[in-house]
DOFI-239588 format. One line per 5 residues: number of its first residue (from 1); for each residue x, y, z of N, C-alpha, C. Coordinates in pm, 1 decimal. Each point is the difference from the previous one (the first is absolute). Layout:
NUM> X:Y:Z:X:Y:Z:X:Y:Z  ...
***
This chain:
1> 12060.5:8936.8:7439.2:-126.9:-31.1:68.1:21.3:2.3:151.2  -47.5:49.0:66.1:-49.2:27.2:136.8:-9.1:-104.7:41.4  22.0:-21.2:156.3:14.8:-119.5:118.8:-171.6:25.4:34.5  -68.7:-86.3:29.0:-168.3:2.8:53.1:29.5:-18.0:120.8  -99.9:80.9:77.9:-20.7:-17.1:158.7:-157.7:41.5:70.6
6> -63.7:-135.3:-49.4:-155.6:16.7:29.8:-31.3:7.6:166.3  -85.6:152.5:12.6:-32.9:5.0:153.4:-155.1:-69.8:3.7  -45.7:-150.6:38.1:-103.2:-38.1:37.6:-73.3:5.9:82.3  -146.1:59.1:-3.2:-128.0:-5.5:66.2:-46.5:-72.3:-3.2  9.3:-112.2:82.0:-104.2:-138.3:83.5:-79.9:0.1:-43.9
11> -96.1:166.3:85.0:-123.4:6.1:33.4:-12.6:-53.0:196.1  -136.7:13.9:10.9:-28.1:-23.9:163.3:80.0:-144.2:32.5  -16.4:-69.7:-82.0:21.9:-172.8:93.4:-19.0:-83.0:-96.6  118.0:-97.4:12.9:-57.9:-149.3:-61.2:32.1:43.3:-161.9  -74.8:-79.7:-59.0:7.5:10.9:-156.8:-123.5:56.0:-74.1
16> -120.3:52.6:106.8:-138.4:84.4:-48.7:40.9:98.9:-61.6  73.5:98.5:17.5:14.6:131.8:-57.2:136.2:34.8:-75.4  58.3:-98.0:-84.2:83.7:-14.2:-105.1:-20.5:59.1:-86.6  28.1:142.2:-36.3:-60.8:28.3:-156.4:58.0:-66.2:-111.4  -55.5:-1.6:-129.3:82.5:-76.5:-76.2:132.4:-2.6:-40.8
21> 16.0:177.9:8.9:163.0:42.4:-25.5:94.3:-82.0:98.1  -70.4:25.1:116.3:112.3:0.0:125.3:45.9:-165.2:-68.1  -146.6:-131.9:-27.4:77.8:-120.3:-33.1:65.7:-44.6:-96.5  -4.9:134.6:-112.4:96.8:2.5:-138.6:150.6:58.9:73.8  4.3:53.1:90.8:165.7:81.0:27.9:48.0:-141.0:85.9
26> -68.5:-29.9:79.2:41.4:-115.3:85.5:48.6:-197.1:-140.3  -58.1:54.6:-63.3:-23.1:-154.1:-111.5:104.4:42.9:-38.8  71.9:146.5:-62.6:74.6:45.9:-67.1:158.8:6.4:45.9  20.0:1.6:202.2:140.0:70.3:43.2:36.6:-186.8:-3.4  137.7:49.2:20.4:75.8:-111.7:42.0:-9.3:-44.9:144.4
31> -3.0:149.2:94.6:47.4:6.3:125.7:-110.0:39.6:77.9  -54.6:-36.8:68.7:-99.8:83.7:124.9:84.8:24.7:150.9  -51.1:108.7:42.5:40.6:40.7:81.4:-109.7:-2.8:90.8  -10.2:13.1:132.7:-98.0:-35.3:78.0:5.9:-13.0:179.8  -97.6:100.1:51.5:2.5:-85.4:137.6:-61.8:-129.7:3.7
36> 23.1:-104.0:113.5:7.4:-155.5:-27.8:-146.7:19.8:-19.0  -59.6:48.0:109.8:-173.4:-20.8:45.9:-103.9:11.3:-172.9  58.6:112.5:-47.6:-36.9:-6.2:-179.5:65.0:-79.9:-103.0  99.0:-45.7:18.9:39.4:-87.9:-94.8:-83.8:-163.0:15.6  -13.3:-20.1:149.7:-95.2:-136.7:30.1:-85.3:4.3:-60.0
41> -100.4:147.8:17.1:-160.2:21.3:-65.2:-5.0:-32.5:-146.5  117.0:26.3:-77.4:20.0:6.0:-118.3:91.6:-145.0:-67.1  13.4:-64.1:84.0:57.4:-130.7:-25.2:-11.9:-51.6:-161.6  -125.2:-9.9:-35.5:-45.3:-89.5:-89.2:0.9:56.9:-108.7  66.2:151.0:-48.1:-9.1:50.9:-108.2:164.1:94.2:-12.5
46> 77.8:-96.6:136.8:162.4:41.2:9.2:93.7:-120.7:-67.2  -70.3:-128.5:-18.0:106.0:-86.9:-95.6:84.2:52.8:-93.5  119.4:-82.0:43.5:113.0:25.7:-111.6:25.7:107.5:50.1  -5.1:109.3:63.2:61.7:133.6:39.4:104.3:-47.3:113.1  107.1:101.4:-9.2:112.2:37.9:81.6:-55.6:81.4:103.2
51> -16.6:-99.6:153.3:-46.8:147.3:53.7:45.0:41.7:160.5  28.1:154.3:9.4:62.4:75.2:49.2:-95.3:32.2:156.4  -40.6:-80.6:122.8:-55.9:43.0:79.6:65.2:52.0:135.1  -83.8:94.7:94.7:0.6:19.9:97.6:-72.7:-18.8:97.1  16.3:62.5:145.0:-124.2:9.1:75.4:-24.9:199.9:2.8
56> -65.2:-4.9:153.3:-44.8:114.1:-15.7:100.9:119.2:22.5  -4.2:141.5:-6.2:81.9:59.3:19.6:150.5:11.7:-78.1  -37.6:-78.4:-97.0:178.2:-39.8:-98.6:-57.0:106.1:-155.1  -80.5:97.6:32.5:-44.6:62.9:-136.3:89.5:33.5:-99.4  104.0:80.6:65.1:81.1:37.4:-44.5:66.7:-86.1:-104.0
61> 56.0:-82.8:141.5:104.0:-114.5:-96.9:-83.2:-82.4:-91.1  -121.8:-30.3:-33.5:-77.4:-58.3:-104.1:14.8:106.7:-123.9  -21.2:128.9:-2.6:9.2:64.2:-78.9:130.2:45.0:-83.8  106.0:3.5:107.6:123.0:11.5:-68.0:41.4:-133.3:-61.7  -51.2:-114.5:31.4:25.1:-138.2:-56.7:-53.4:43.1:-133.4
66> -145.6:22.6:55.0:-41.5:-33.9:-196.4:89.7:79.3:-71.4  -22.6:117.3:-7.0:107.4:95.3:-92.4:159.4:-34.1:-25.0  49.3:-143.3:122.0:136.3:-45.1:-78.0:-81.7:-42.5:-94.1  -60.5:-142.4:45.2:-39.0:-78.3:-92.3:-9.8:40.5:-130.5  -91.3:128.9:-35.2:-40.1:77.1:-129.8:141.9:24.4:-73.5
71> 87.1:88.8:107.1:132.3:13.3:-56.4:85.2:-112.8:-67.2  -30.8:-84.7:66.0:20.5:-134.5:-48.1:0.8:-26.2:-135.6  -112.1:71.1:-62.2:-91.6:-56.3:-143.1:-104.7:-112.9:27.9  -23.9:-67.1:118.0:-124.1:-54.3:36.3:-133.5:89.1:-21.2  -93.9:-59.8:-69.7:-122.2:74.9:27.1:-79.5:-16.2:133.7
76> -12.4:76.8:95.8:-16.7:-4.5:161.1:-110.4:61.5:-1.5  -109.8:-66.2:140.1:-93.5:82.8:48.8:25.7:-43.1:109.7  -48.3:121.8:87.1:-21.2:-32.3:134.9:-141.4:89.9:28.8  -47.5:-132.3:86.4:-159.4:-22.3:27.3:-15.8:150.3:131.9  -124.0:39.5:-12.7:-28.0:87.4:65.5:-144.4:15.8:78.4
81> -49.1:-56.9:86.8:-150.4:-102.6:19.3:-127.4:199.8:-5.7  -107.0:-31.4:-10.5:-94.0:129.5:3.7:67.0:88.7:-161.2  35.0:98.3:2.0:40.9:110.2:-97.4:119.6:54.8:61.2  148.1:-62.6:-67.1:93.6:41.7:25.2:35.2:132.1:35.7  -89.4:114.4:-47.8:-15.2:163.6:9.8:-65.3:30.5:158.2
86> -106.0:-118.2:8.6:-61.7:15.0:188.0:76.7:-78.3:79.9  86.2:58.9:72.7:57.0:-60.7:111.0:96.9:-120.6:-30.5  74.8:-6.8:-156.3:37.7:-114.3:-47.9:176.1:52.4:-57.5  61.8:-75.3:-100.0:127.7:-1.4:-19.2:33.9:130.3:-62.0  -132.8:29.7:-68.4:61.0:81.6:-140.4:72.8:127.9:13.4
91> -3.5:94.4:117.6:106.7:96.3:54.8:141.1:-13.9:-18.2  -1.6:-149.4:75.7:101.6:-49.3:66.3:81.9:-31.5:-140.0  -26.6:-37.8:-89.5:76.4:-61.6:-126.8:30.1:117.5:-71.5  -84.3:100.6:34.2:-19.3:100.3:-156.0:113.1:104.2:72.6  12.4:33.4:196.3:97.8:109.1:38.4:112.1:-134.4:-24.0
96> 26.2:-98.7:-18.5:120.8:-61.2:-18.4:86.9:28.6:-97.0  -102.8:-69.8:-133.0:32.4:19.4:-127.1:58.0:160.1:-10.7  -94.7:103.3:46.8:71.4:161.7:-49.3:138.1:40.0:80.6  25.8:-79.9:144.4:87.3:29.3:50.8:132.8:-80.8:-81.7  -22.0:-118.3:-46.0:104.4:-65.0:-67.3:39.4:55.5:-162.7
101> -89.7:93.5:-50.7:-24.1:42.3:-136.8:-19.8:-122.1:-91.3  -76.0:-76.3:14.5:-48.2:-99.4:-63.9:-52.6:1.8:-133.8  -51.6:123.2:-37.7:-130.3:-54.2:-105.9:8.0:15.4:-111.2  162.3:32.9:-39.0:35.3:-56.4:-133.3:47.6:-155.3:-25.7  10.5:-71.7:114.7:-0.9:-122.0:-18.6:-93.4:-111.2:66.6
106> -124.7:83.5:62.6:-75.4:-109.3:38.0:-151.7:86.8:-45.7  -79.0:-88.2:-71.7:-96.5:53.3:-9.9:-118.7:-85.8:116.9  -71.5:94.4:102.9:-61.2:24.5:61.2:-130.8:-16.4:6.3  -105.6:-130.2:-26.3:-143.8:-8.8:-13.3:-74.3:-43.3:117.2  -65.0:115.4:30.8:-91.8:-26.0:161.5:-162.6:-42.6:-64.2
111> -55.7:-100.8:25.0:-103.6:-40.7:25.3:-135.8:45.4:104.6  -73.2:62.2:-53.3:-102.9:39.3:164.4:-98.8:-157.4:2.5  -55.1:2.7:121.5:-14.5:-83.5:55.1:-170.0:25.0:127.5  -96.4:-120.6:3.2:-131.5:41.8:64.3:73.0:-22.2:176.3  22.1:121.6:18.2:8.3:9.6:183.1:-130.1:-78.5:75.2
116> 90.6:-36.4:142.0:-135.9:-64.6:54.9:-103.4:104.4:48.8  12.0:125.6:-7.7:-83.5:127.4:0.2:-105.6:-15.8:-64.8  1.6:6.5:-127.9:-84.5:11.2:-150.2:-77.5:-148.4:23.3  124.8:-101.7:47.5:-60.2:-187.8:-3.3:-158.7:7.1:81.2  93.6:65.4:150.1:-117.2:-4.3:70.7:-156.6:66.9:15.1
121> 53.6:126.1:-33.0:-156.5:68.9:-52.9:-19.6:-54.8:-90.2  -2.9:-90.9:-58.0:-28.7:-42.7:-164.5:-117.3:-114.3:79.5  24.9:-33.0:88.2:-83.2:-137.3:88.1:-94.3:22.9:87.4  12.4:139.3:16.5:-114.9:76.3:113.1:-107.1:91.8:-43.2  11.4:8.0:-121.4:-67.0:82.6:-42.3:13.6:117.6:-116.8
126> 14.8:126.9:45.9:50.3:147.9:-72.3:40.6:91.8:137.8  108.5:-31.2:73.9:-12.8:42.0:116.9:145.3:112.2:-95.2  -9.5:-13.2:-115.7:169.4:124.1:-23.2:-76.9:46.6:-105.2  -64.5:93.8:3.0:-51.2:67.6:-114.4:-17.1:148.0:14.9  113.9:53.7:83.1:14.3:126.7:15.0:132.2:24.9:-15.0
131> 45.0:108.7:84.9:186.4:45.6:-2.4:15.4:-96.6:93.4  118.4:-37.4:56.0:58.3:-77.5:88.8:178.6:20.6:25.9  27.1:-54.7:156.7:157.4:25.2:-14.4:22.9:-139.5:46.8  95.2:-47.2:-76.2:70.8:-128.4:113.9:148.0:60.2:43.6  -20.3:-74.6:131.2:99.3:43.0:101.1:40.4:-147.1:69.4
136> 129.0:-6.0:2.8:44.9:-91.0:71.0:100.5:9.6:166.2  -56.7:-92.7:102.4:31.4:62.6:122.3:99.8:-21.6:72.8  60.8:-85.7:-141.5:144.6:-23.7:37.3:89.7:82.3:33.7  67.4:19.7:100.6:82.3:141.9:39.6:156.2:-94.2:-47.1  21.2:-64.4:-47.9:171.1:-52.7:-10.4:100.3:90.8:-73.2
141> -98.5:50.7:-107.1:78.9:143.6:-54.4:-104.6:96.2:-12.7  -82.4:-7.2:74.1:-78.8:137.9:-9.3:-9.7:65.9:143.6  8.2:133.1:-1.9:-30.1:47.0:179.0:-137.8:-36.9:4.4  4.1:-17.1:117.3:-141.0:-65.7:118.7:-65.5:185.5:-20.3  32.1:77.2:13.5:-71.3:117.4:7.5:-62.8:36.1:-135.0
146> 85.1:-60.2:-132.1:-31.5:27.0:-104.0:-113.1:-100.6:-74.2  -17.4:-72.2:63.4:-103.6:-103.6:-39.7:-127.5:43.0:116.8  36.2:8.7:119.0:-145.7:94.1:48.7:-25.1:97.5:-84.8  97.0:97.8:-16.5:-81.4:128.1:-107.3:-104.7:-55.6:-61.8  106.8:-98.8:-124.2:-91.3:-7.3:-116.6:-163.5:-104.5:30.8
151> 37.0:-44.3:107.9:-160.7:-77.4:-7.0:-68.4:118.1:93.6  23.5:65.7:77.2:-67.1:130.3:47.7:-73.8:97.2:-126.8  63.6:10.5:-110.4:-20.1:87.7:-80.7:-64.4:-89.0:-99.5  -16.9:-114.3:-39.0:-75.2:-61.9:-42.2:-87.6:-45.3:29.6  -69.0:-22.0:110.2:-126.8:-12.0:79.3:-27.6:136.9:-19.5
156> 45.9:124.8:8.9:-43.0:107.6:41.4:-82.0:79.4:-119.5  77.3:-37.4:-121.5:24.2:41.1:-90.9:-183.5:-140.7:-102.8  -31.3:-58.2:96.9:-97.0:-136.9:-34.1:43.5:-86.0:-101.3  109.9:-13.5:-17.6:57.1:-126.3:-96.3:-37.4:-123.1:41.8  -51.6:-73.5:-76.1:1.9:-176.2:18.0:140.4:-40.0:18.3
161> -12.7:-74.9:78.9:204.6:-39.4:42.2:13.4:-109.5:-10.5  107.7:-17.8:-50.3:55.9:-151.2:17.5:95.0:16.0:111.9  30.4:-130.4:76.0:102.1:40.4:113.7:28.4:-184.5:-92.6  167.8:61.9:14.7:114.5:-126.1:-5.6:94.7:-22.5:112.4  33.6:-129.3:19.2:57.6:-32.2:64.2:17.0:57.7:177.7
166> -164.6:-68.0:59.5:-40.4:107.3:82.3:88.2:-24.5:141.9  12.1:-144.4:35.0:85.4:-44.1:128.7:84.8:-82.0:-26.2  83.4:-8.9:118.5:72.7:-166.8:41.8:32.5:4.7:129.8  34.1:-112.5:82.9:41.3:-6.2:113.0:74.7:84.2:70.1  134.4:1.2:-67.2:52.5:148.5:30.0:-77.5:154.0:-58.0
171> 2.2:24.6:-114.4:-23.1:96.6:-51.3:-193.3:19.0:33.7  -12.1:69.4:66.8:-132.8:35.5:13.6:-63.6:150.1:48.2  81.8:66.7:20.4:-19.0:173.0:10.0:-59.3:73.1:-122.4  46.0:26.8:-110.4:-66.1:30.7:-62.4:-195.4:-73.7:-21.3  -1.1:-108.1:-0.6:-159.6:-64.4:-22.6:-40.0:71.6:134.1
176> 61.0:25.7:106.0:-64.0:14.2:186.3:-76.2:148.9:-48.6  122.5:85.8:-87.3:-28.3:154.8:-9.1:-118.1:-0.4:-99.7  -7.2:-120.2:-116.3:-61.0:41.6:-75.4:-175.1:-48.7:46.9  16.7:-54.1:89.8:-137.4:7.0:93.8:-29.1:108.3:91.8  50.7:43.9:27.6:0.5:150.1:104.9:-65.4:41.5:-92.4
181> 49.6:16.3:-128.7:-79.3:96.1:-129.6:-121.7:-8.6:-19.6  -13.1:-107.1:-22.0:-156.3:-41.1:-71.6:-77.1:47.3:121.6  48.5:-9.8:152.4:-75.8:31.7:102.7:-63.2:102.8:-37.9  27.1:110.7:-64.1:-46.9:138.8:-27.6:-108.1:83.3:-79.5  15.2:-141.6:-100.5:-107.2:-25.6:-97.0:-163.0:-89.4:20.1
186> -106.1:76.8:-99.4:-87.5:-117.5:35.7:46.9:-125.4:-64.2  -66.9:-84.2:58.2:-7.4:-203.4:-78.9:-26.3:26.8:-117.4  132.9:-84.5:-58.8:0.4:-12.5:-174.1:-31.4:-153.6:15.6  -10.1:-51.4:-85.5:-15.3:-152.8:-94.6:152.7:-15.1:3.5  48.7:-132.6:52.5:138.0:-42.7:-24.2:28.3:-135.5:-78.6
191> 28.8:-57.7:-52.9:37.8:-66.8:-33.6:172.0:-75.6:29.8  -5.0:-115.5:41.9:111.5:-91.3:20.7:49.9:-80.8:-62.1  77.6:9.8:-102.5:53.3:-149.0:-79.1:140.1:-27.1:32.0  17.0:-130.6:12.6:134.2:-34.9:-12.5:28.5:-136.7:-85.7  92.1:32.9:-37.4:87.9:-126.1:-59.5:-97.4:-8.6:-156.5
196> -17.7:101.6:-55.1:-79.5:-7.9:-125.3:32.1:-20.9:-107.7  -114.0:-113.2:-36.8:99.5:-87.1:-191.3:-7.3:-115.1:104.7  86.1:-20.9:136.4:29.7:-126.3:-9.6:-146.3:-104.1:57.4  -29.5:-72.5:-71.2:-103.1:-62.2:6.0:-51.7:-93.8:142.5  114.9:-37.1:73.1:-30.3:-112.6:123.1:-11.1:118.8:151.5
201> 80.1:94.8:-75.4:37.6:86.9:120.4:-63.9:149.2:-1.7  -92.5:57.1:-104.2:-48.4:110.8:-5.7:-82.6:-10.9:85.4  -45.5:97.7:87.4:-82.2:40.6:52.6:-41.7:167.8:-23.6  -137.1:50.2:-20.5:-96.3:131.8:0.9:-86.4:-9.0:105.1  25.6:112.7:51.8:-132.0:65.2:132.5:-48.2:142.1:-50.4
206> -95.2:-14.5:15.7:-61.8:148.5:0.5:-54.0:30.5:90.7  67.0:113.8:61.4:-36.6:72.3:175.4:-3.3:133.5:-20.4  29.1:66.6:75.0:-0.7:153.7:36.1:105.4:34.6:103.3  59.1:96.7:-26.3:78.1:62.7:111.1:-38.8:13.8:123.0  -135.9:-16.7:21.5:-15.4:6.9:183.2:64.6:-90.4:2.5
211> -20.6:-200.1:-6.0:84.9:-75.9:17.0:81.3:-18.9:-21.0  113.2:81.3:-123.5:97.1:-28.6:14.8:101.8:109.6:150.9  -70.9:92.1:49.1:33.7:85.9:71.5:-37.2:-150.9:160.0  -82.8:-30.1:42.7:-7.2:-82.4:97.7:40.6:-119.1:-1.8  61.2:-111.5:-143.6:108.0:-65.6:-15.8:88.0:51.5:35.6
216> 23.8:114.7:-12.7:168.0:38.2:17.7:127.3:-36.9:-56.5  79.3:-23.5:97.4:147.5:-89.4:-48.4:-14.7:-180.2:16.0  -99.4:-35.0:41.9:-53.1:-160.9:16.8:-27.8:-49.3:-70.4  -65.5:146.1:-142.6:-86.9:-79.0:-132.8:34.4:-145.1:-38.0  -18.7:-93.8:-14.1:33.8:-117.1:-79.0:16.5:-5.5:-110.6
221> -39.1:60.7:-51.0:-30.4:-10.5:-155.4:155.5:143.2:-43.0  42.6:48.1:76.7:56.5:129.4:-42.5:189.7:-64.0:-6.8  57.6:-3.5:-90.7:116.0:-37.3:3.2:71.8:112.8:-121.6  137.5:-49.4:-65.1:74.2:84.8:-65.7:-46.3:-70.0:-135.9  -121.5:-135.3:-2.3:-65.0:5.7:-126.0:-97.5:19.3:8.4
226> 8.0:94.2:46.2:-178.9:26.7:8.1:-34.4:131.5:-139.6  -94.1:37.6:-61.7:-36.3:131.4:-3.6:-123.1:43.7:38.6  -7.0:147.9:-14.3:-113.2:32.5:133.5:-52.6:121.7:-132.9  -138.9:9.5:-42.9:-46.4:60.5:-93.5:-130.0:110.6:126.9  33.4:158.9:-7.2:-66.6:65.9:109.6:-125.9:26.6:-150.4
231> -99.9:10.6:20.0:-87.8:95.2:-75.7:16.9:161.6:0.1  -62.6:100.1:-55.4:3.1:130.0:33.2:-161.3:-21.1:114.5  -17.3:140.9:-41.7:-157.7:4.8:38.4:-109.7:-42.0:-28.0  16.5:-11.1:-92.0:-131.1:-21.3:-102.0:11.0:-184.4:-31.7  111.9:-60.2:40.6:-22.6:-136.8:-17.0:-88.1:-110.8:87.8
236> -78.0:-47.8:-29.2:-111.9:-88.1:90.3:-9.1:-111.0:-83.3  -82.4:-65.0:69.8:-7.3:-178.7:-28.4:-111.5:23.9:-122.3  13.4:-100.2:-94.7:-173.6:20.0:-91.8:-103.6:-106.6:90.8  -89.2:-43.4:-96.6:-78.4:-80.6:132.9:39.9:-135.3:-32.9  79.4:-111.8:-102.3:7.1:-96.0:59.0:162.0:10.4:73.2
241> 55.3:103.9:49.0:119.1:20.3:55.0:121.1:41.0:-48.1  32.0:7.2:-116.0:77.4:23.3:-49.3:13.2:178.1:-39.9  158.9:31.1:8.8:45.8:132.5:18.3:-38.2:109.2:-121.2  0.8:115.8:-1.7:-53.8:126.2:-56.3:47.7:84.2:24.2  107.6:50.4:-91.5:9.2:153.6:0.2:-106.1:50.2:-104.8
246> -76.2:70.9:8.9:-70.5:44.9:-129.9:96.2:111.7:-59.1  -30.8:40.7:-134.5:37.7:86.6:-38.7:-50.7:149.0:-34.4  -170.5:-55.6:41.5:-35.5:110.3:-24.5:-123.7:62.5:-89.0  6.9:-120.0:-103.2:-69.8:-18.4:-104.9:-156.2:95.2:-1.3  -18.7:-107.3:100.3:-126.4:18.2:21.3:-90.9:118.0:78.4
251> 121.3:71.9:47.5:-47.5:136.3:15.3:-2.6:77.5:-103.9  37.2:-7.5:-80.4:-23.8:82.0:-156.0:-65.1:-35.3:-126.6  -38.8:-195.0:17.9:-65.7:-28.2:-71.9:-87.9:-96.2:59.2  -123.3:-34.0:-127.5:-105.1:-68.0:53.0:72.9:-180.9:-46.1  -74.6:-60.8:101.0:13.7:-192.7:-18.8:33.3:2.8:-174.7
256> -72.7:78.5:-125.4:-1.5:-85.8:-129.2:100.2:97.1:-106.1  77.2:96.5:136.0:102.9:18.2:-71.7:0.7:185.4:-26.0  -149.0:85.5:4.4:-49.5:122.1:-54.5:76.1:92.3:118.4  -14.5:131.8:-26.7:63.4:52.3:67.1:-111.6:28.4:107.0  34.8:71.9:116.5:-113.5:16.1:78.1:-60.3:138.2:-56.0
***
């Protein structure tokens, strides 16, 4: 029998977006693995666990932990906050595992998980009901030129966007460029959430890119938890405010459903 090594999806924040699996693999390991900031959120459903934390930037070494652990014969998860597949562990474990030739002795279960992407349009409306790209503007391992492309070509291209991890104190060139961009375009519908799931500390705005273009780098609201949801073209407010991508419908059919 195979060593278990559950990759967990949070979800956005807090304990709202737990699917049930994710709290059957977590009820189930011996060991969690975890940055600290998610293991706190998750406090109350980590009793009795052995657990393995970090801070930020230790990805690596969280991931090669769990997989001792697994090697171990511990049943291990390590937590992964949003959808371990968006911007989360599950790369990081899965190029480990193939570089170590693992997977005749560890069997490998990734969990997906509600991103604060999906969380947050879920609260504004239908503002994702077309194609879309998320892009994150983190340059730490991505080129700064290669993350302009892709939000150049995704505005260009009219994708609804998600932008992750848009600033920080130091790091703020990429968010500077990715306003130059939008300069080019007409005003979409924007949307601002940060810190989503967590209940004392979430905050949603719904704006438009003119203001986020004359906020600038001052935004308040704009940090490395922030996410930033662009509309395409066709996205506008309905009338008691809330977001709209349409799909379309209704250019091909009538209100009771007939064709036109």
């Amino acid at each position: 029998m195979k060593n278990k090594l559950y990759i967990v999806s949070s979800g956005a924040g807090g304990l709202n977006y737990l699917t049930p699996e994710a709290k059957e693999a977590i009820s189930d390991c011996e060991v969690v693995v975890s940055y600290s900031k998610y293991a706190r959120e998750l406090e109350s459903i980590l009793e009795g666990k052995e657990l393995y934390t970090s801070g930020m930037t230790h990805e690596i070494q969280r991931c090669a932990q769990a997989i001792e652990y697994a090697k171990q014969g511990k049943i291990t998860c390590i937590i992964s906050n949003g959808d371990a597949n968006v911007f989360g562990v599950a790369a990081v474990v899965v190029e480990l595992m193939d570089e170590k030739d693992l997977w005749d002795e560890i069997e490998l279960i990734s969990l997906p998980g509600v991103t604060s992407f999906l969380a947050a349009a879920s609260k504004v409306g239908a503002p994702v009901s077309g194609d879309f790209a998320v892009i994150s503007l983190s340059d730490k391992l991505t080129n700064l030129d290669l993350i302009d492309k892709r939000v150049k070509l995704a505005l260009e291209g009219d994708f609804i966007l998600g932008i992750y991890n848009p600033k920080s104190k130091k790091h703020f060139k990429p968010y500077q460029n990715f306003l130059k961009t939008l300069e080019k375009y007409d005003e979409r519908i924007a949307v601002i959430a940060s810190h989503v799931g967590r209940d004392e500390k979430e905050k949603i705005t719904i704006t438009n890119t003119k203001e986020l273009i004359i906020q600038g780098l001052e935004n308040p609201l704009i940090s490395m938890s922030t996410l930033i949801i662009v509309g395409n073209s066709n996205t506008h407010l309905t009338k008691n405010g809330l977001v709209l991508t349409p799909k379309s419908y209704l250019n091909k059919y009538e209100l009771d459903g007939k064709l036109k």
